[in-house]
C-alpha positions in Angstrom: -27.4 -17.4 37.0 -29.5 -17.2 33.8 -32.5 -18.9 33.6 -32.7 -22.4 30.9 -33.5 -22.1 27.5 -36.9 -22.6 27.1 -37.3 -25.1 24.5 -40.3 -24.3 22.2 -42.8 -21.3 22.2 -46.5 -20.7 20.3 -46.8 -17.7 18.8 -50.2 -16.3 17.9 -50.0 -14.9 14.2 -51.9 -11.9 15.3 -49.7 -9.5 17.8 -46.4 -10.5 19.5 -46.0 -9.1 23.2 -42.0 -7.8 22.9 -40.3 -5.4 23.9 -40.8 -3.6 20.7 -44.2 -5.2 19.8 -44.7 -6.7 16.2 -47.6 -7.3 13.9 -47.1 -11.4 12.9 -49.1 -11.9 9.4 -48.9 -13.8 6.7 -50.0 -17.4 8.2 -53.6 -18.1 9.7 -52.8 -20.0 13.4 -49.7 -20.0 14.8 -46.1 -20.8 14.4 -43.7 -22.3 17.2 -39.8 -21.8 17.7 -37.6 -23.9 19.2 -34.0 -24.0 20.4 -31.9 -26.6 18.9 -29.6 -26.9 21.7 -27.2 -30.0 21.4 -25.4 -32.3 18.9 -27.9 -35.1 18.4 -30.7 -32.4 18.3 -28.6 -30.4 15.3 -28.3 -34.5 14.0 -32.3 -35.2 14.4 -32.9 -31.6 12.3 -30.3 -32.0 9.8 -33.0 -34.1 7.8 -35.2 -30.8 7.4 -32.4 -28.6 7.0 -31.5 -29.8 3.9 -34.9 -30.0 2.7 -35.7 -26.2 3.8 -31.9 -25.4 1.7 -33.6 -27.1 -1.0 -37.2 -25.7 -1.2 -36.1 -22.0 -0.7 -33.9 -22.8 -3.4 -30.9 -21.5 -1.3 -27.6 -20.3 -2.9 -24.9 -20.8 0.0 -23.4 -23.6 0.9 -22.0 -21.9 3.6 -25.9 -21.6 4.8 -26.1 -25.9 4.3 -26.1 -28.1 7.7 -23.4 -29.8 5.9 -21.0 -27.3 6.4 -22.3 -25.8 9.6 -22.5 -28.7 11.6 -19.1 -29.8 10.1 -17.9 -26.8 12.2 -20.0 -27.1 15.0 -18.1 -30.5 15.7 -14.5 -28.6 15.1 -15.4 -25.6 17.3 -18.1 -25.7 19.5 -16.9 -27.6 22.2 -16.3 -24.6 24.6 -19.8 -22.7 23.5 -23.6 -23.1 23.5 -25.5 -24.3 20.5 -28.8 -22.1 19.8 -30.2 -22.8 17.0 -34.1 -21.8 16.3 -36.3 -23.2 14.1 -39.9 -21.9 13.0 -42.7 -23.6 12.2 -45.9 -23.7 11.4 -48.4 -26.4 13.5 -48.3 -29.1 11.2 -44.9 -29.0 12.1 -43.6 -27.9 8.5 -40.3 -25.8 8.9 -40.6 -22.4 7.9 -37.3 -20.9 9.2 -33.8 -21.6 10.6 -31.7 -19.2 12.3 -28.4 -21.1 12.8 -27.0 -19.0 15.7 -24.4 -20.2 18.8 -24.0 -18.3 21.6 -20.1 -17.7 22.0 -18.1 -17.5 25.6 -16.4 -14.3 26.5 -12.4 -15.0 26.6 -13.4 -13.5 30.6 -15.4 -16.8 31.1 -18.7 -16.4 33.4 -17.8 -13.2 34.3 -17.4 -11.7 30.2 -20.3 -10.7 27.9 -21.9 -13.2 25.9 -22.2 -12.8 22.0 -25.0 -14.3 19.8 -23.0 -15.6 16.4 -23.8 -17.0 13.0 -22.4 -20.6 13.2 -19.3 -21.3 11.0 -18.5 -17.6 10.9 -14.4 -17.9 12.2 -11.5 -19.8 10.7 -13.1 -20.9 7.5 -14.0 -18.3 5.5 -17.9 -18.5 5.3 -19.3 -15.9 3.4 -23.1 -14.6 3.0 -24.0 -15.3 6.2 -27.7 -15.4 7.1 -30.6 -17.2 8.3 -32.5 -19.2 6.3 -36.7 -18.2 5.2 -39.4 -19.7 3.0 -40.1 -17.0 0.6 -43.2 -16.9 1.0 -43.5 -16.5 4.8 -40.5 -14.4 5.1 -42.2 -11.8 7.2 -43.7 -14.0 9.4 -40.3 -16.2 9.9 -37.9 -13.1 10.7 -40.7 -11.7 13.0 -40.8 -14.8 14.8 -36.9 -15.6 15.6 -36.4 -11.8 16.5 -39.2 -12.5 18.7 -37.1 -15.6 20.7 -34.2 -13.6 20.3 -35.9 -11.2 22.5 -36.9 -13.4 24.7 -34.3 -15.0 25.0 -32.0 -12.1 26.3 -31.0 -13.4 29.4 -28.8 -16.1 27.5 -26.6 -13.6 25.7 -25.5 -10.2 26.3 -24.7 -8.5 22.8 -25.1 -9.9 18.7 -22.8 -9.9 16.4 -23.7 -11.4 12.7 -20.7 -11.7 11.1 -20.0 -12.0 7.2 -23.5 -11.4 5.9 -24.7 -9.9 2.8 -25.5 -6.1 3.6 -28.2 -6.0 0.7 -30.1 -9.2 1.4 -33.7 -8.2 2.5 -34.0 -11.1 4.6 -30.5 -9.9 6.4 -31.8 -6.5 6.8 -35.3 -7.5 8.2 -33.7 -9.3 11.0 -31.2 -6.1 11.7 -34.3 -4.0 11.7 -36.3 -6.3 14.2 -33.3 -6.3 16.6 -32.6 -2.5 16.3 -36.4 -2.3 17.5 -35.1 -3.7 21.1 -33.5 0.0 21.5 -29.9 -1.5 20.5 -27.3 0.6 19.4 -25.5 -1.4 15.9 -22.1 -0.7 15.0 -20.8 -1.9 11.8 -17.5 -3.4 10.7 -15.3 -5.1 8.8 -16.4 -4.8 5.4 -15.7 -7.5 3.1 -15.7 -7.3 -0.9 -16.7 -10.4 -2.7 -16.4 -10.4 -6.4 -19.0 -12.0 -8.7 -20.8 -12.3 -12.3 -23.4 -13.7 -14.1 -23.5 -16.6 -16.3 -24.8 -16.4 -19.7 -25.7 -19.5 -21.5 -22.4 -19.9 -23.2 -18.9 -19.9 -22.4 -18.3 -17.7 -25.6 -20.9 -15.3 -25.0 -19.2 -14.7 -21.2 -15.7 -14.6 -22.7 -17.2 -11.4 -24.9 -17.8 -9.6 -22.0 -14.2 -9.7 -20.3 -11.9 -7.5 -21.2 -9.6 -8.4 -24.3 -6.3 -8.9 -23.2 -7.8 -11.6 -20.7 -9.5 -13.2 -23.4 -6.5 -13.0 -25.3 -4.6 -14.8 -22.5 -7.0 -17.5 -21.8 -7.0 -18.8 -25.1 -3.5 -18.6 -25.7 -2.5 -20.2 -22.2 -4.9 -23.2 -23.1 -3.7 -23.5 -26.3 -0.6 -23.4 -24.9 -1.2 -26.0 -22.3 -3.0 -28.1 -24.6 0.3 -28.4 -26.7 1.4 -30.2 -23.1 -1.2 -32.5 -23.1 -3.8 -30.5 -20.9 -6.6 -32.2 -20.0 -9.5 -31.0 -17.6 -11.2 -33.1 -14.6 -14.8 -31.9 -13.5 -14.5 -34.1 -10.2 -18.0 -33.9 -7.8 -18.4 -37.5 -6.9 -17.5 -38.3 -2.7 -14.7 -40.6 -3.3 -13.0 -39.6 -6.4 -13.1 -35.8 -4.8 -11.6 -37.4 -1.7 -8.7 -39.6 -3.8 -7.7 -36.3 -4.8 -7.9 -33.6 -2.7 -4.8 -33.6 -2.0 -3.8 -32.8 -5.2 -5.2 -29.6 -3.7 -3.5 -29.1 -1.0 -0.5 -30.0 -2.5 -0.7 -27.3 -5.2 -1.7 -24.8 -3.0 1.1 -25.2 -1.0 3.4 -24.8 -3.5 1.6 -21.5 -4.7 2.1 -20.2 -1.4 5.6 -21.4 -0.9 6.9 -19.9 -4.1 5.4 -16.0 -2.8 7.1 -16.7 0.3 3.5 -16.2 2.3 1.3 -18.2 4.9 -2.0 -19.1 4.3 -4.2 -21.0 6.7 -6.1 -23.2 4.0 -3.1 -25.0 5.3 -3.2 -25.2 9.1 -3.5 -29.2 10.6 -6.6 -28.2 12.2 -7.7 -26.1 9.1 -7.2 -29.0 6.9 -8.4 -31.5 9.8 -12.1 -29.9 9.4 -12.3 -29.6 5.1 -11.6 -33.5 6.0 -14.7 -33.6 7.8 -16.4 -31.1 5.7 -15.6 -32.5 2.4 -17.2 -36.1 2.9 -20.5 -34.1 3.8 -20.6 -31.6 1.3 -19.5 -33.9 -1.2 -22.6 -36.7 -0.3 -25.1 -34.0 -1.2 -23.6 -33.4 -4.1 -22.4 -29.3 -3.6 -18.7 -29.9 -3.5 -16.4 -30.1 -7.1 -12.8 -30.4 -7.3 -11.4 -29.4 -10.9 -8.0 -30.3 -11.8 -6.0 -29.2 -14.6 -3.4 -32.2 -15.8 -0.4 -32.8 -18.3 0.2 -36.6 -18.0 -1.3 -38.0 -15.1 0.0 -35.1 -13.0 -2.2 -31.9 -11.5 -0.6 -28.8 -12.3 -3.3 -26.4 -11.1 -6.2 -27.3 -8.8 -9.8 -25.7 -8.0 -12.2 -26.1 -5.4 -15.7 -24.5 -4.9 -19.3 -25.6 -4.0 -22.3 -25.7 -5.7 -25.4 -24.7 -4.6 -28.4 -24.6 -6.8 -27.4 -22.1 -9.2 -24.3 -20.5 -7.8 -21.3 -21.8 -8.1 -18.7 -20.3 -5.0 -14.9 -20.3 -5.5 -13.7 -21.5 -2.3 -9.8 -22.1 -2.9 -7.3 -22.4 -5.6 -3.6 -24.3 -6.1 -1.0 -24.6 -8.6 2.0 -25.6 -9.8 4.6 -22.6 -10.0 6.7 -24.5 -12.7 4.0 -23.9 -14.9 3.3 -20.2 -14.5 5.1 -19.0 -17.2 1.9 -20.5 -19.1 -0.3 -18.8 -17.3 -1.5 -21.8 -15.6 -3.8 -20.0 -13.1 -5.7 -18.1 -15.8 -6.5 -21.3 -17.7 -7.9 -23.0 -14.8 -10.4 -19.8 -13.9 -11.4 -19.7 -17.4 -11.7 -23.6 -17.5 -13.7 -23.6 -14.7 -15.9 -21.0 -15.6 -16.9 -22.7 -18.8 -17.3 -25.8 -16.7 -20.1 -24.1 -14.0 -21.7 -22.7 -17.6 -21.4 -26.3 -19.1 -22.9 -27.3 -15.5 -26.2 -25.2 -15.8 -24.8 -23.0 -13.1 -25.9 -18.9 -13.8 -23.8 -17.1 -11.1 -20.1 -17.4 -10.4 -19.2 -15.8 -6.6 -15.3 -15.6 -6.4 -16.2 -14.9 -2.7 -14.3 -12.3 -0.2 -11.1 -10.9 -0.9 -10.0 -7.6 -3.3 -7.1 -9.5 -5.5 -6.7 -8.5 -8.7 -7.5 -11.5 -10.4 -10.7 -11.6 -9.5 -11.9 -8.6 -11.1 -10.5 -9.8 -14.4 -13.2 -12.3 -14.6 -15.8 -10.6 -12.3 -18.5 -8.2 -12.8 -19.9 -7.0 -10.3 -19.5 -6.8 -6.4 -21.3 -7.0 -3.0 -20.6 -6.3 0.3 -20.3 -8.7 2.8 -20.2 -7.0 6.8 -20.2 -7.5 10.2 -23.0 -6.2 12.4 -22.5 -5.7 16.2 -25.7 -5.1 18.7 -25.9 -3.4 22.1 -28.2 -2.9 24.6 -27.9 -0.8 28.3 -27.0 -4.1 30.2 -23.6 -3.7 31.3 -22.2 -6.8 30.0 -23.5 -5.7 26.6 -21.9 -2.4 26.8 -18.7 -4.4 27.6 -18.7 -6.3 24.3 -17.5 -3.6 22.1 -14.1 -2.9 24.3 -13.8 -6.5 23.8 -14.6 -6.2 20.1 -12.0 -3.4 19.8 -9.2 -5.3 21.7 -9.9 -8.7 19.5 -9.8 -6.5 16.0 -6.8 -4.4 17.2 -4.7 -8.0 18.0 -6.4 -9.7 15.1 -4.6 -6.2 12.8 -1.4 -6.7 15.1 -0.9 -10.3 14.0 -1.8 -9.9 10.4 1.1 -7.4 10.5 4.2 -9.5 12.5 2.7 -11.8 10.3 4.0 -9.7 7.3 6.8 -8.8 8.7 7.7 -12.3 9.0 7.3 -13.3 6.2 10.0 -11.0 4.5 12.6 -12.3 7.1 12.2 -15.6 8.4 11.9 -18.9 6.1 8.8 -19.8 5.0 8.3 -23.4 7.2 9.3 -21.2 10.3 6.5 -18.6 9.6 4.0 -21.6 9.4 5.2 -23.2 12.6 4.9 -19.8 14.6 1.6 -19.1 12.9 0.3 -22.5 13.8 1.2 -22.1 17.3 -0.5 -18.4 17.1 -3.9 -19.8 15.9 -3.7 -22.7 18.3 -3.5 -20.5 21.2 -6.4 -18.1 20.1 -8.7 -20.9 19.2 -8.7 -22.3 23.2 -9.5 -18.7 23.7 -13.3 -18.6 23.9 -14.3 -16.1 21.4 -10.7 -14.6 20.3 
């Protein structure tokens, strides 16, 4: 039986005793971690959290307590919260690393995996932990140092959905790879985004021509209509109409004859949650496009600092011969210009659209870490079996969805999802 998290440690800023030993500089002193380890201790932090998002000048929502706690409450029942936090000995907070550690589907007797938090069912992208700039040395050093000592509470890593050329996410690979791990790496996502100029025109120059061509013309089109365009960010009116949303997106899906798990119950039952959290600190926006007082196309993102993220789209199909869905990107894009926002992140995913409006690209992956424990060693069969049935159902999933109506597909797929989420770590 492992031994209990120990809660807080004191690291001297001169030399760390690990198993790969590390030179701490950067802060005169010392600097303590500690495990954030239940609910009302991820409450009593949140406080700091935001203020740490806020003073790095952090770019992710996905990265915000809002979000990550939201998840915490949807799906950490069945695992173990592990959250570390550096700081210095005032007590400022220099660093959070906002990990769980995840239950084998084998129980007691299966390998343990140190996670991300929030990185399944939601589509949380960038993963990483969070640094002050200006100890970032000194704050990676320190939570690969707790990681380390910390083995005996997991058995293998896995940091899913991070940003393969962030520094910050490749010091912390480095300082676990010093343990003598083996890494294996996986499932690499693509995630579209550009650059904001000052002005909407200036941005529309540098697309190509035929989509400026059929921006302007589907506005104009639209306008003819009576278009009219809602920049929504306050709680409530975000709330009142979020369902406009959901609505839209449903429809979007409906009409392609495909499944998407935006609309799951228990999808939809944690953006509830979410939503009322993100939207109190101000990072989420709802924009709507309207003829009359009815939404024909619906967007929501985040914003976080500068960036805005593209989180999920909807609209009406009645209106596609328009070119509904190109207006609203293009309205929306001028809107995060308008907004004072200098990056647009369209997120995971290779579709087409995308790269109409996009830039440039980065590479979001998954990194998997092993040691010469047996359990560890047992993770990556486990890893294997998960990604080969996660490929399996994403195909009977296709398959279905060319031969059985649409609300069937959605019912089967429900149950599907339901079953693998009382799986520990499926």
């Amino acid at each position: 039986m492992s031994e209990p998290i120990a809660r807080s440690v004191v690291l001297d800023s001169g030399l760390i005793a690990t198993p790969a030993t590390h030179a701490v500089c950067g802060l005169p002193g010392s600097v303590t971690v500690t495990c954030v380890s239940t609910a009302s201790e991820l409450e009593d932090l949140s406080g700091e959290w935001k203020e740490l998002f806020t003073r790095v000048g952090c770019q992710n929502a996905f990265l915000s307590v809002e979000w990550m706690a939201s998840w915490w409450r949807h799906w950490g029942g069945r695992h173990r919260l592990f959250v570390m936090t550096v700081r210095e000995t005032s007590g400022r907070l220099l660093a959070i690393a906002p990990f769980y550690i995840r239950r084998s589907a084998f129980g007691s007797w299966g390998p343990r995996a140190l996670c991300f938090l929030a990185h399944k069912w939601v589509g949380s992208d960038h993963l990483n932990v969070i640094v002050d700039p200006d100890h970032e040395q000194l704050g990676v050093e320190a939570i690969v140092w707790f990681v380390g000592q910390q083995r005996a509470e997991w058995d293998y890593i896995e940091l899913a959905d991070s940003e393969e050329a962030s520094p910050v996410f490749a010091r912390l690979c480095q300082g676990i790879r010093s343990f003598g791990m083996t890494e294996r790496v996986t499932d690499s996502e693509v995630c579209p985004y550009t650059a904001l100029p000052p002005s909407f025109e200036k941005y529309l120059a540098g697309v190509g021509a035929k989509m400026r061509y059929n921006f302007r013309r589907s506005r104009r089109a639209l306008e003819r209509e009576g278009l009219q365009f809602l920049a929504l960010q306050g709680e409530a009116e975000i709330q009142e109409r979020f369902g406009e949303l959901v609505r839209l997106h449903r429809l979007r899906f409906q009409q392609q004859h495909k499944y998407s798990s935006f609309l799951a119950p228990h999808i939809q039952e944690f953006h509830a949650d979410s939503l009322k959290h993100m939207a109190a600190a101000g990072m989420a926006r709802l924009f709507l496009l309207q003829i009359g007082d009815k939404a024909v196309a619906a967007l929501y993102g985040f914003s976080a600092n500068k960036t805005f993220s593209f989180y999920q789209i909807g609209m009406d199909p009645v209106w596609s011969h328009l070119s509904v869905g190109v207006a609203m990107l293009g309205c929306s894009i001028e809107e995060a210009i308008r907004s004072g926002h200098d990056e647009f992140d369209f997120l995971r995913g290779d579709e087409s659209y995308k790269f109409q409006w996009a830039r440039d690209t980065r590479q979001d992956v998954t990194r998997y870490l092993f040691d010469r424990r047996i359990r560890s060693q047992c993770g990556w069969p486990e890893v294997w079996v998960k990604t080969a049935l996660s490929g399996l159902i994403r195909g009977c999933i296709g398959m279905m969805e060319g031969l059985l109506p649409h609300k069937t597909v959605e019912h089967l797929i429900n149950v599907v999802r339901k079953i693998r989420e009382r799986s520990p770590s499926i």
